[in-house]
TIZA-189312 format. One record per atom (N, C-alpha, C, O, CB): residue in one letter; z, y, x. Coordinates in steps of 0.02 Angstrom, whole numbers, padded with zeros to 5 digits, always signed. Atoms other than C-alpha are relative to their C-alpha. Glycine has a CB too. Layout:
// residues N
aZYX ...
// end
This chain:
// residues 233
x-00034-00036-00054 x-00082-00867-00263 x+00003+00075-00016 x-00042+00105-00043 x-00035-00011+00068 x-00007-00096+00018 x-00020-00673-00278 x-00022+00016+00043 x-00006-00015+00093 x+00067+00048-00006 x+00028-00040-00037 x-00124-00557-00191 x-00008+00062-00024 x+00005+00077-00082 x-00049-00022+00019 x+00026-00052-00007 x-00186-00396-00157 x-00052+00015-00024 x-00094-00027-00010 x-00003+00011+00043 x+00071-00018-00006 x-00338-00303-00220 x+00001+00057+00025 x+00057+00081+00030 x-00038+00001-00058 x-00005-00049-00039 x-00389-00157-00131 x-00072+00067-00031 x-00128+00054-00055 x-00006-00040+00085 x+00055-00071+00026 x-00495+00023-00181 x-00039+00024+00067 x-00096+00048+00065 x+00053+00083-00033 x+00014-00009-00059 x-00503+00044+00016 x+00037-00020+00048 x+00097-00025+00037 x-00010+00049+00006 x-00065+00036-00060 x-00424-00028+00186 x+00000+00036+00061 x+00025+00010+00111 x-00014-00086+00029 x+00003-00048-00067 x-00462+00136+00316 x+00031+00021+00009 x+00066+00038-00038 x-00028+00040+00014 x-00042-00044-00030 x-00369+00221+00418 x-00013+00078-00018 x-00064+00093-00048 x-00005-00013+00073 x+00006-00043+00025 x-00339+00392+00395 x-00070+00031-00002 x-00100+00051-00052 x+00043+00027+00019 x+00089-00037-00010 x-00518+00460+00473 x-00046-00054-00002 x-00101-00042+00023 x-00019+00043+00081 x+00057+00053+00013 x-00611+00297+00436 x-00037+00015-00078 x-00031-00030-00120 x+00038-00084+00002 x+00030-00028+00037 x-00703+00383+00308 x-00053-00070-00047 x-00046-00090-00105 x-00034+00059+00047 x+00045+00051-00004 x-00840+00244+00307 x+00040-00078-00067 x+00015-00112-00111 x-00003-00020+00102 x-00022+00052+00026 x-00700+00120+00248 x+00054+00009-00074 x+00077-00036-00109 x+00031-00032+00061 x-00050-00051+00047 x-00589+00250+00122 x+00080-00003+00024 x+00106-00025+00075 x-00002-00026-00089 x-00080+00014-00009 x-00410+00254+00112 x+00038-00078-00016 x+00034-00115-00065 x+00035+00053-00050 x-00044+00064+00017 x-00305+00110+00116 x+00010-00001-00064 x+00019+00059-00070 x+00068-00004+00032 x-00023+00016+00056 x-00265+00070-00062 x+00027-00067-00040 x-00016-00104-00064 x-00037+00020-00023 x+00010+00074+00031 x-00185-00088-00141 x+00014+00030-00073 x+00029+00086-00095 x+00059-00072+00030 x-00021-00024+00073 x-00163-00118-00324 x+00006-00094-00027 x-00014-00141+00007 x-00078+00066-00051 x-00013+00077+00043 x-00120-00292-00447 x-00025+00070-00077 x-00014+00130-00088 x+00125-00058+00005 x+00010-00002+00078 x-00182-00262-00628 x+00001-00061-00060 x-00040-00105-00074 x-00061+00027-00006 x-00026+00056+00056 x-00119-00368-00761 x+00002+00022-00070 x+00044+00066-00080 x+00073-00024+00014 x-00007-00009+00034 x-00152-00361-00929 x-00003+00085-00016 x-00054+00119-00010 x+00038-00039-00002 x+00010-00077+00019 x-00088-00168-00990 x+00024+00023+00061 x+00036+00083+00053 x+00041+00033-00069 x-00025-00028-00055 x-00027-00133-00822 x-00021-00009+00082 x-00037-00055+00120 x+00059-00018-00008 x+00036+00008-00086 x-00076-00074-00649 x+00055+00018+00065 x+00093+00066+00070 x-00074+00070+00012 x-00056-00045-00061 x+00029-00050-00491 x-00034+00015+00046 x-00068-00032+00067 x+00063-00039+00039 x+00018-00023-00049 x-00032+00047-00363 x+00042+00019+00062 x+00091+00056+00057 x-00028+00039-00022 x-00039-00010-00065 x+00025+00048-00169 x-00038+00069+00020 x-00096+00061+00041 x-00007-00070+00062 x+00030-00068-00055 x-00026+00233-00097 x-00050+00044-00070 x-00061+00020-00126 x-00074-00042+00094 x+00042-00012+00045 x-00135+00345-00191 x-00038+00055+00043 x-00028+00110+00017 x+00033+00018-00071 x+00027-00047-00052 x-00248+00452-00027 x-00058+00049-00050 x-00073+00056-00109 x-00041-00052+00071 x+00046-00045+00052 x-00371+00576-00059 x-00061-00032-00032 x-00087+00003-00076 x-00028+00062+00036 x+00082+00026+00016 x-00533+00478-00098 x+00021-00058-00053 x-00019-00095-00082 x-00053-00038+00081 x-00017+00084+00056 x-00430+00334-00213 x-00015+00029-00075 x-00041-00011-00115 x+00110-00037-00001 x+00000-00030+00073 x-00432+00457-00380 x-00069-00014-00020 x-00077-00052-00067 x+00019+00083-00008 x+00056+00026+00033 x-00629+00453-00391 x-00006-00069-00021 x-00026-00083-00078 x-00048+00010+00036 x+00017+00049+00023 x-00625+00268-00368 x+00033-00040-00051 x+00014-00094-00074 x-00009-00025+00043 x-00028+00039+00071 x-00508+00226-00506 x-00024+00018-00040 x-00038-00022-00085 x+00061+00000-00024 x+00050-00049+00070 x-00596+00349-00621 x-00073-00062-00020 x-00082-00093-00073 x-00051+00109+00051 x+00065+00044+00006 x-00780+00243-00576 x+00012-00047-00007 x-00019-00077-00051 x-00043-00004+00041 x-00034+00081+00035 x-00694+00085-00587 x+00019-00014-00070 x+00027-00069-00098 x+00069-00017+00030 x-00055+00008+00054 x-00613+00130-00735 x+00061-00028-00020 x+00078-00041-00078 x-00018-00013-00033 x-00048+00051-00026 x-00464+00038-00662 x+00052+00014-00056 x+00096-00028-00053 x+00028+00011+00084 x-00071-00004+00033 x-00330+00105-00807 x-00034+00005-00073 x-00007+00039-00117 x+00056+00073+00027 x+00045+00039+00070 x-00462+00039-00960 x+00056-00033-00023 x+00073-00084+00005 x-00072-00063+00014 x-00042+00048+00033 x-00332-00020-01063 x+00066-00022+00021 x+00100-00069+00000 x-00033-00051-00004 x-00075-00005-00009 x-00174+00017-00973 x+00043+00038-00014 x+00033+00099-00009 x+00015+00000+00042 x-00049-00026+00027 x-00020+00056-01037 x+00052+00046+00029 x+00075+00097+00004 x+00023-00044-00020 x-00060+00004-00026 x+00110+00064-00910 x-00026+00015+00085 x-00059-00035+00100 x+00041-00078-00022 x+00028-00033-00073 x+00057+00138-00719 x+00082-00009+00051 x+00139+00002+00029 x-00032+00111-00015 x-00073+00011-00035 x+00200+00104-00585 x-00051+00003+00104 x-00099-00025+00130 x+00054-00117-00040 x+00068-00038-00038 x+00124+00188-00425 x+00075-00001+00082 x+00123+00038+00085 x-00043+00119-00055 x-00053-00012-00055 x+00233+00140-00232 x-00042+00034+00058 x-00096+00021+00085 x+00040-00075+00027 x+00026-00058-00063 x+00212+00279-00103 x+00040-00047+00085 x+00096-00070+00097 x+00056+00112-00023 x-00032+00009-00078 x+00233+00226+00092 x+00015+00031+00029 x+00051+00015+00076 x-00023-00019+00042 x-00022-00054-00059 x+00247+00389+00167 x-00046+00073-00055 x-00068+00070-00112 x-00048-00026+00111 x+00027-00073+00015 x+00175+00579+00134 x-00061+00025+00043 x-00090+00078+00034 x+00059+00051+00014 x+00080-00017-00016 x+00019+00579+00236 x-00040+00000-00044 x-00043-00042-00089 x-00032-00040+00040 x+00060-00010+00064 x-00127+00649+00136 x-00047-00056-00002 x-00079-00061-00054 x-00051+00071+00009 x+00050+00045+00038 x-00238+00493+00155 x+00049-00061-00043 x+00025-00113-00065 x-00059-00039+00063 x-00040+00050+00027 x-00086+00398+00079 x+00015+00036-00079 x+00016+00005-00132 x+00072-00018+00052 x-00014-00046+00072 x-00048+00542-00066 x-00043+00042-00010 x-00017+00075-00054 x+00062+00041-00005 x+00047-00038+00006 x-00194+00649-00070 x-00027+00031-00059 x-00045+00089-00070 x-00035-00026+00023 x+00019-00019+00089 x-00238+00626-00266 x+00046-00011-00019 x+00046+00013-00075 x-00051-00035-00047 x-00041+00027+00042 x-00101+00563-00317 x+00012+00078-00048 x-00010+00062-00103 x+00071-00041+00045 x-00019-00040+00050 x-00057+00722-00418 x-00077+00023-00046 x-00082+00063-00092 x+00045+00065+00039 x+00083+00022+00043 x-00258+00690-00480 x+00013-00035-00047 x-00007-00025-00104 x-00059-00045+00037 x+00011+00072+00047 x-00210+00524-00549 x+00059-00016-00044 x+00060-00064-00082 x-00010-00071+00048 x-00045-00004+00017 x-00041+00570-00598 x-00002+00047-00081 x+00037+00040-00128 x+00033+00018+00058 x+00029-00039+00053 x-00121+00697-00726 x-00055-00009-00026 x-00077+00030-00068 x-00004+00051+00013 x+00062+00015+00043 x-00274+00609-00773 x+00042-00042-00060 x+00034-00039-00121 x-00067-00051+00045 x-00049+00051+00041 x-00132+00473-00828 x+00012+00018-00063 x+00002-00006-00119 x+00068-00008+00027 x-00051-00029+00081 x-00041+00575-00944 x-00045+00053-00054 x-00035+00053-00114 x+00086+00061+00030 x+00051-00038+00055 x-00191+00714-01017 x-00050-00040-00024 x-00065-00032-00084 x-00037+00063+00027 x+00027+00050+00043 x-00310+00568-01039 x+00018-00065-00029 x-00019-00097-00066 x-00042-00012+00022 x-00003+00052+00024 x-00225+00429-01071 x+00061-00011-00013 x+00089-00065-00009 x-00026-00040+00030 x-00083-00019+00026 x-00056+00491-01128 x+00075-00069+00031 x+00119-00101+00003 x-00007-00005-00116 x-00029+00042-00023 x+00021+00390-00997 x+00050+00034+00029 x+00032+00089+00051 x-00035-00039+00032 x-00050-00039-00062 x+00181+00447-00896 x+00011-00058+00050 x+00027-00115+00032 x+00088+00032-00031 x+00022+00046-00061 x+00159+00363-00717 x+00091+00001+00021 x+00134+00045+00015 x-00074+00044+00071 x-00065+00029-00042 x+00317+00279-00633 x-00023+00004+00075 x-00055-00042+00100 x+00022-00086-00020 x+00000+00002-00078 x+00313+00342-00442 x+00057-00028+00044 x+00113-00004+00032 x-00008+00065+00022 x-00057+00020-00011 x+00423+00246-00336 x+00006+00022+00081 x-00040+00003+00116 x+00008-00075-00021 x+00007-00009-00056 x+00480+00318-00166 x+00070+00022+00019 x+00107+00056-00017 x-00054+00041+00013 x-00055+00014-00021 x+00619+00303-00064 x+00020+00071-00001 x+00061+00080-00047 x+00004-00041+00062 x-00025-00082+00001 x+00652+00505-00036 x-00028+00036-00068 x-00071+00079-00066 x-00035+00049+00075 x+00014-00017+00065 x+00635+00537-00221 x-00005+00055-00015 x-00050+00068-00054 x+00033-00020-00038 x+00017-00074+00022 x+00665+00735-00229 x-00069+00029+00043 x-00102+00076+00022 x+00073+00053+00018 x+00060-00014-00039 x+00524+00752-00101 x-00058-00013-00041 x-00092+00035-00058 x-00004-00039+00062 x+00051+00010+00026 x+00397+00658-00189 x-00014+00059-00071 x-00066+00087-00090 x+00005-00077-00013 x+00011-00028+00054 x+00455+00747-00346 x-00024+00075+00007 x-00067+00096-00031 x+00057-00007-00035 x-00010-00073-00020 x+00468+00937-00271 x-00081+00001+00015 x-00110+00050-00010 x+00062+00021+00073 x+00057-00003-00001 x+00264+00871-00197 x-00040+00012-00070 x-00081+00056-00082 x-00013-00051+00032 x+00039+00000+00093 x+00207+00836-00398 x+00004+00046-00024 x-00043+00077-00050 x+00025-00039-00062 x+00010-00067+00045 x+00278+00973-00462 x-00039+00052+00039 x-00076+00082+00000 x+00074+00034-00022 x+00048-00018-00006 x+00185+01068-00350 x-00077+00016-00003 x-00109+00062+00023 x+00014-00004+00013 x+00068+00044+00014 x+00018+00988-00407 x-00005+00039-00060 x-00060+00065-00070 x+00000-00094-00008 x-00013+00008+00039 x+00090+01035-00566 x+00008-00036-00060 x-00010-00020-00117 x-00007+00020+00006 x-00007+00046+00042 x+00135+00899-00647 x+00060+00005-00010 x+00091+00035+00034 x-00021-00058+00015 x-00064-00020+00045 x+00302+00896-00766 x+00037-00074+00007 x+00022-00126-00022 x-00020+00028-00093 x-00039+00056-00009 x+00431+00780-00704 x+00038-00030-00079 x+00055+00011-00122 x+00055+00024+00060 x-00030+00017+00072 x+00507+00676-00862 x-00062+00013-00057 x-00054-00008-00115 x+00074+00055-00017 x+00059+00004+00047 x+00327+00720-00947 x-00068-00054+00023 x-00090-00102-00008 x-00029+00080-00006 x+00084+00022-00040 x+00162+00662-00841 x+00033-00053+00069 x+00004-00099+00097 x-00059+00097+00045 x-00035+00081-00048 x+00298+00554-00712 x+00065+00011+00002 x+00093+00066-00004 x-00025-00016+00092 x-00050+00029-00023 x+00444+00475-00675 x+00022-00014+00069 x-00008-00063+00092 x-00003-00044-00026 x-00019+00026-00071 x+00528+00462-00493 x+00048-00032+00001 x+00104-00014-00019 x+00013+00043+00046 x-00084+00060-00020 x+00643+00305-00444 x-00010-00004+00082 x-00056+00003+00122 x-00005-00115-00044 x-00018+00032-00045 x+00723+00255-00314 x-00063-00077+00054 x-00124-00077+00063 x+00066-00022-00043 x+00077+00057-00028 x+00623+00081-00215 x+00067-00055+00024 x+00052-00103+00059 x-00078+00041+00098 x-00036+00059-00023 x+00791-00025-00186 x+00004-00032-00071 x+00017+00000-00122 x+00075+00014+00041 x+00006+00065+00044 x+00778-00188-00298 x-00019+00028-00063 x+00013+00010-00113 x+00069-00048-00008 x+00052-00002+00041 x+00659-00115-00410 x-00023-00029-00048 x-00050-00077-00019 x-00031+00000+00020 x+00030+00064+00032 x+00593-00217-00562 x-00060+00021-00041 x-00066+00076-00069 x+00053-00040-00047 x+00049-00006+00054 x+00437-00245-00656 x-00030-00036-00046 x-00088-00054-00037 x-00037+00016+00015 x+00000+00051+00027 x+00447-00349-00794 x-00063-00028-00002 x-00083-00078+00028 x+00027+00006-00053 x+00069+00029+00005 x+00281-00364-00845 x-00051-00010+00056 x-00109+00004+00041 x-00030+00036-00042 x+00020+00017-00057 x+00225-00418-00660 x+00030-00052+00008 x-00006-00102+00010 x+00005+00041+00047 x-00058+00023-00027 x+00367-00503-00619 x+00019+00005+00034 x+00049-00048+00043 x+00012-00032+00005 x+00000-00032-00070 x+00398-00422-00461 x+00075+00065-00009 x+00090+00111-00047 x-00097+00046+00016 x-00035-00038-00018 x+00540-00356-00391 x-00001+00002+00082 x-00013-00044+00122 x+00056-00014-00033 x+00046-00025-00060 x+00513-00241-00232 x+00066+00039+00016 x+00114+00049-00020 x-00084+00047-00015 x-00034-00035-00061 x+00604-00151-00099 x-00034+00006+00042 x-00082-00029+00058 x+00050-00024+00027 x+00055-00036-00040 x+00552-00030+00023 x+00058-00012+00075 x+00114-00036+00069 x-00026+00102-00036 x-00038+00001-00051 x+00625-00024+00206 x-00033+00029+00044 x-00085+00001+00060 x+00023-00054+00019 x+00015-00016-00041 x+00602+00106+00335 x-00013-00047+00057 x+00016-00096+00079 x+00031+00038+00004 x+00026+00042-00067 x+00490+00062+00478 x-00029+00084+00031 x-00032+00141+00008 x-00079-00084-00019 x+00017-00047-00066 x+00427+00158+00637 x-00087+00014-00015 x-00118-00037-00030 x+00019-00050+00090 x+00043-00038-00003 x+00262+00267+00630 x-00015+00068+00036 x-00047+00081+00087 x-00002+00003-00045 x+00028-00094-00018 x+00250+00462+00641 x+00094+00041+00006 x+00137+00040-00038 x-00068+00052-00108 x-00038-00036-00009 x+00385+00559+00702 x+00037+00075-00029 x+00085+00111-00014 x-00020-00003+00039 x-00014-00059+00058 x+00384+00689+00566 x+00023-00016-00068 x+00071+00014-00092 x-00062+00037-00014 x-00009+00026+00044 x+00384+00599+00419 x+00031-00067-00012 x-00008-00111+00009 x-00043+00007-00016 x+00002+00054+00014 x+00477+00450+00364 x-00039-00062-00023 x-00047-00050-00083 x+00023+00009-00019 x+00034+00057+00027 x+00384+00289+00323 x+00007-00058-00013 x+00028-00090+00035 x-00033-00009+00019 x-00022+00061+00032 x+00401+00133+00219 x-00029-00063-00012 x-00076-00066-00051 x+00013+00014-00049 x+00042+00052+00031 x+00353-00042+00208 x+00030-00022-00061 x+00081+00006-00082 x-00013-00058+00043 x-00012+00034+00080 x+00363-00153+00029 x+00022-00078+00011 x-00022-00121+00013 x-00081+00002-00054 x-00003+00083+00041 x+00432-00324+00005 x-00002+00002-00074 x+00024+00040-00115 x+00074-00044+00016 x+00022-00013+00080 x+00358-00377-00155 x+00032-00068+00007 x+00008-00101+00054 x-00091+00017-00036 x-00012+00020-00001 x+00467-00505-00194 x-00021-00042-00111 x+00006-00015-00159 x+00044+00027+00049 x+00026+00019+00059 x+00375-00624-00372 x+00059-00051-00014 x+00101-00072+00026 x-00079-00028+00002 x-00040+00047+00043 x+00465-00736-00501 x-00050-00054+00021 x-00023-00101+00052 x+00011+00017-00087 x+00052+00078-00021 x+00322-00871-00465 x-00015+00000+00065 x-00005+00057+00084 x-00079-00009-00036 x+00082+00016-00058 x+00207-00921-00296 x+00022+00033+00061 x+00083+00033+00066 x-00093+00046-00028 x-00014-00032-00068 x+00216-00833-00126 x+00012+00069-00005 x-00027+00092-00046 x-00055-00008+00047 x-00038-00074-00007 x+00301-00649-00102 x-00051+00039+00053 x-00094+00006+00083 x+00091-00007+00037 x+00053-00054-00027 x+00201-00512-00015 x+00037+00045+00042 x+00085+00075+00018 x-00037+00043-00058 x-00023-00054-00041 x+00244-00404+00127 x-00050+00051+00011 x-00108+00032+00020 x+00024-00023+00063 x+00064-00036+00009 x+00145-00250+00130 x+00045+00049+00067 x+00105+00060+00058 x-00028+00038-00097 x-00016-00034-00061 x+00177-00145+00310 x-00006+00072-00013 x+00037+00109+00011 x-00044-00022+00059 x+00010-00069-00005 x+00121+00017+00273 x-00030+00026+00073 x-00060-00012+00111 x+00068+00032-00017 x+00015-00025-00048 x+00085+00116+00405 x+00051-00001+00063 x+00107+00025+00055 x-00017+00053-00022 x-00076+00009-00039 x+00192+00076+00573 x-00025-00029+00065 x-00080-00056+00070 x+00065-00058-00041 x+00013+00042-00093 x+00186+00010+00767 x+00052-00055-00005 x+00046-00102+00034 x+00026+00061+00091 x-00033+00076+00016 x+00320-00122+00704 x-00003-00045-00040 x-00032-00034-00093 x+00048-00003-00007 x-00011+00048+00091 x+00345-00255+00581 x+00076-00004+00020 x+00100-00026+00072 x-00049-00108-00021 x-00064+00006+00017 x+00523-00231+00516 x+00004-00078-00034 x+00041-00068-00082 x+00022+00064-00049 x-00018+00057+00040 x+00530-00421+00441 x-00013-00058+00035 x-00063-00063+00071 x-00034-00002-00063 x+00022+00047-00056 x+00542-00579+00524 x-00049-00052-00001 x-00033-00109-00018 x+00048-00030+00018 x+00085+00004+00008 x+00379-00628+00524 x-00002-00082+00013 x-00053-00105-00012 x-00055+00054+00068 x+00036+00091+00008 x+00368-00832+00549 x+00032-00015-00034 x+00002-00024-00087 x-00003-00060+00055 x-00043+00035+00073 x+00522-00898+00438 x-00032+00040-00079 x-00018+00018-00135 x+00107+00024+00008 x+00061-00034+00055 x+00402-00786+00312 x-00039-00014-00026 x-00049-00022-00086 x-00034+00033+00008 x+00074+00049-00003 x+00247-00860+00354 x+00014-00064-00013 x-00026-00097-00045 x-00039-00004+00073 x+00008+00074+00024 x+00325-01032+00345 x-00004-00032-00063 x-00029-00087-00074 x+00042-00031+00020 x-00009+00007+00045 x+00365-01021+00183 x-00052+00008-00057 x-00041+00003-00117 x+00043+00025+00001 x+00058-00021+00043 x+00180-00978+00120 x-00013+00059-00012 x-00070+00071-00030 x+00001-00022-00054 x+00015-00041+00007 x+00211-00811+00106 x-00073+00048+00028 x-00106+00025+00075 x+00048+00009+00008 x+00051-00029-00037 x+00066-00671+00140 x+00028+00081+00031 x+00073+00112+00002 x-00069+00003-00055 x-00005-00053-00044 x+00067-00515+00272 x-00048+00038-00026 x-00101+00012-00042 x-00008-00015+00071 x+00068-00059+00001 x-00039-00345+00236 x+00032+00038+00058 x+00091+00055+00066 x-00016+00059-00085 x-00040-00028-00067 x-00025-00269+00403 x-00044+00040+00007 x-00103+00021+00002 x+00018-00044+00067 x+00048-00054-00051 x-00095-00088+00481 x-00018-00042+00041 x+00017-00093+00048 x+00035+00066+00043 x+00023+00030-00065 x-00195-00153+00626 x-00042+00041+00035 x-00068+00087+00004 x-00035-00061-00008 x+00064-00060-00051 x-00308-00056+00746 x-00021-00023+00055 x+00027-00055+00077 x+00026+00075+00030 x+00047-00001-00039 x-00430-00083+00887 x+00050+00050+00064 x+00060+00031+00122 x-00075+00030-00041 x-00005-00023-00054 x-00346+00063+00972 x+00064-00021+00031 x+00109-00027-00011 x-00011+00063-00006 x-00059+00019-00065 x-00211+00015+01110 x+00022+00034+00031 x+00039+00011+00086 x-00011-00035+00048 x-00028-00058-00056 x-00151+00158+01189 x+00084+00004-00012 x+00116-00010-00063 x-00040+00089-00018 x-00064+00013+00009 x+00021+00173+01234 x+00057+00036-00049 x+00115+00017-00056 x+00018+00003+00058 x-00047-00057+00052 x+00098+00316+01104 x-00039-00039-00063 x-00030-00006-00114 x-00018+00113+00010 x+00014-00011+00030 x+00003+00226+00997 x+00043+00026-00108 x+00101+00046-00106 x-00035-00041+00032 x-00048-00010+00060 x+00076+00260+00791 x-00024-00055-00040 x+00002-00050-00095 x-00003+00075-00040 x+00008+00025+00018 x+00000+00122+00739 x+00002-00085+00036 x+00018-00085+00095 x-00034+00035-00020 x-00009+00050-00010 x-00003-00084+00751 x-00069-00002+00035 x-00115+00022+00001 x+00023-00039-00054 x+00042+00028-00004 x-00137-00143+00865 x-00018-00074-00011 x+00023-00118-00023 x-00006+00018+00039 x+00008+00082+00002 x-00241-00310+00856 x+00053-00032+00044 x+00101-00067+00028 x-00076-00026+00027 x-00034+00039-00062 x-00177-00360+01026 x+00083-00010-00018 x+00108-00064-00033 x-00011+00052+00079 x-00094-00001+00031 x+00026-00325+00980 x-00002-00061-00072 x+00035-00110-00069 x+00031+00114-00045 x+00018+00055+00054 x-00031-00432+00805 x+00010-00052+00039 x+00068-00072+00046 x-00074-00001-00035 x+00034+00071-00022 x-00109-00588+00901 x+00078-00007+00036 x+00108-00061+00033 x-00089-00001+00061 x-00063+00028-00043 x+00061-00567+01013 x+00060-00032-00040 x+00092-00082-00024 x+00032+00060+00043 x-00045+00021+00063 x+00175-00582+00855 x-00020-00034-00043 x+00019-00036-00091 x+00023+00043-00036 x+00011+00057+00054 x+00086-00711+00751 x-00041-00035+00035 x-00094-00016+00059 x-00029+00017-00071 x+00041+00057-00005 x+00039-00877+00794 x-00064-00010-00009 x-00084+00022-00057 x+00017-00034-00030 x+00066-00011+00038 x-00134-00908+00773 x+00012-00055-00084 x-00022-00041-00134 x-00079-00035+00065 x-00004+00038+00044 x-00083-01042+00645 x+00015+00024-00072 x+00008-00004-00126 x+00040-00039+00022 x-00040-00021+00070 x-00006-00934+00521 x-00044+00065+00001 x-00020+00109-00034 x+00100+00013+00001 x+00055-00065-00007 x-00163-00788+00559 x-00043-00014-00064 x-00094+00020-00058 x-00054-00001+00079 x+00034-00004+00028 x-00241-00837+00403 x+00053+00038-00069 x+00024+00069-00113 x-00040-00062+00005 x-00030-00042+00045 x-00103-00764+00288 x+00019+00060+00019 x+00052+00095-00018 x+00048-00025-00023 x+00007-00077-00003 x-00110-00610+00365 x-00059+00040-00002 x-00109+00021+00029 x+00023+00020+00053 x+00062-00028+00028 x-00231-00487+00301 x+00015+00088+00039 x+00065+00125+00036 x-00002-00008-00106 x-00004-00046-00026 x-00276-00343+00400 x-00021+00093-00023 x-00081+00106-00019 x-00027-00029+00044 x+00004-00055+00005 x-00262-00147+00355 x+00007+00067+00001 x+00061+00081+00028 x-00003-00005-00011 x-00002-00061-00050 x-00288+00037+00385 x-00038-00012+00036 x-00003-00006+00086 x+00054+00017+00036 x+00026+00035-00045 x-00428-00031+00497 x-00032+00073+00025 x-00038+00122-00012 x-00045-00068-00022 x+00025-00045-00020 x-00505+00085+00618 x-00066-00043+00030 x-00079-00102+00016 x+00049+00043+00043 x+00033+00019-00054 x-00646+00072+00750 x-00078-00068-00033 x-00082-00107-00080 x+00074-00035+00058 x+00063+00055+00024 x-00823-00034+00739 x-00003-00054+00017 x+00031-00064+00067 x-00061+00011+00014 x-00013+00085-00034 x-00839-00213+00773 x+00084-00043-00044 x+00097-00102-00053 x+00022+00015+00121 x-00087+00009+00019 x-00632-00211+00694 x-00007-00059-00035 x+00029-00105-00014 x+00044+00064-00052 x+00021+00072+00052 x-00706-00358+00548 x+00006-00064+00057 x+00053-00103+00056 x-00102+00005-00039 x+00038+00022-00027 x-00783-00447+00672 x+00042-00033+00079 x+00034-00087+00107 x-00054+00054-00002 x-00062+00026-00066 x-00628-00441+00837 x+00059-00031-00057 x+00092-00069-00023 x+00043+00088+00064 x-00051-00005+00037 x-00493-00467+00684 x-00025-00081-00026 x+00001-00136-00015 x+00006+00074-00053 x+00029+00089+00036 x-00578-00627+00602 x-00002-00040+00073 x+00029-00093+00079 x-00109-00004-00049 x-00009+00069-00056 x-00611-00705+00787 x+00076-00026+00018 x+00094-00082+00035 x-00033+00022+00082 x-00065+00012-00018 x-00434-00691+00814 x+00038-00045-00063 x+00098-00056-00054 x+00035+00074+00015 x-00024+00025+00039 x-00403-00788+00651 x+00033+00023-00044 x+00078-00008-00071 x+00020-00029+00017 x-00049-00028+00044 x-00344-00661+00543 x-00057+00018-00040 x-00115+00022-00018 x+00056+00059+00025 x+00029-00036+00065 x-00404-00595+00359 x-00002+00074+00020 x+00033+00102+00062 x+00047-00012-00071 x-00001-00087-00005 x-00456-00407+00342 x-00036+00015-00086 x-00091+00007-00112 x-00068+00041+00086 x+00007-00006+00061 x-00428-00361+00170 x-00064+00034-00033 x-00084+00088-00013 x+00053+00029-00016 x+00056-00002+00028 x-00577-00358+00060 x+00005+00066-00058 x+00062+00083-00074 x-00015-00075-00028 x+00029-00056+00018 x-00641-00211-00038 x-00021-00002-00088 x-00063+00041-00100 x-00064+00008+00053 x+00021+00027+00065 x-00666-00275-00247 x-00049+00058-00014 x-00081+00059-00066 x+00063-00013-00059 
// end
């Protein structure tokens, strides 16, 4: 089955839990979803890019726990490991105009594309991004990761909706990575449990995997309700 691994699954001030991070590593190549401030140490101590070639790195939005290092890991890439990183994000001169501020050398240390029908051979994954609802300042994006083999991946990003139609999805085997939160308030900018449990069956609650998690007990209300809360490698 295609899945997720994760560096961290917290919300922005969940300190305790880090930043959200996913990633797949295959062979010479890693893809990374988000890159916040606390993800650069843990790829460093991991040594997560031991023997990779090829770096392909999708941004959801411009909040610092979502991009924080990225111009860390974007220049460890290329001065230690003479890599030039593939960033993929839907408002492409933005991301780029952020890097070069970092100072990193567009066309040297990275590459910016586009995020509509995307490919990556050596994954087999082709991906598209699609605005969804969050923060009122910044745009924000979820991922369909769409594989040549097995079940396809929806990854939410950060958002109070799900842009995708969520059971003809699920019927098909696919898996959900969804923001989720504890808190419920009515402005909230994020997905709560309760809004979740209202939009997914409990039947199909085990292919959704919950993250961004805030609040204590969150493991613990999120699993009774029959849902996954993405694990931590």
């Amino acid at each position: 089955m295609n899945e997720l691994n994760f560096l961290g699954r917290g919300s922005g001030y969940n300190v305790n839990e880090g930043n959200t991070c996913a990633y797949i590593k295959n062979d010479d190549t890693l893809l990374l979803i988000d890159c916040g401030e606390a993800v650069f140490e843990k790829i460093i101590k991991r040594d997560l890019i031991n023997r990779i070639k090829n770096v392909y790195i999708l941004i959801t939005h411009m909040h610092s726990d979502h991009v924080g290092s990225l111009g860390s890991f974007v220049g460890y890439c290329y001065w230690k490991s003479n890599i030039t990183a593939n960033v993929y994000f839907h408002e492409k001169q933005k991301i780029g105009e952020f890097l070069k501020l970092t100072g990193a050398v567009e066309g040297q240390s990275f590459l910016v594309h586009g995020t509509e029908n995307q490919r990556i051979d050596s994954l087999g994954i082709t991906f598209n991004s699609r605005l969804t609802k969050h923060s009122k300042t910044i745009n924000t994006y979820s991922y369909l990761l769409n594989f040549d083999y097995g079940n396809d991946i929806f990854y939410s990003g950060d958002t109070y909706e799900t842009n995708i139609d969520i059971i003809p999805f699920l019927e098909t085997g696919n898996l959900i990575y969804h923001d989720t939160c504890l808190n419920d308030n009515k402005d909230n900018v994020h997905t709560s449990l309760r809004v979740l449990c209202d939009k997914i069956p409990y039947k199909y609650r085990k292919q959704v995997y919950c993250i961004h998690i805030d609040g204590e007990n969150f493991i613990e209300k999120a699993t009774a309700e029959g849902f996954n809360v993405a694990e931590v490698v």
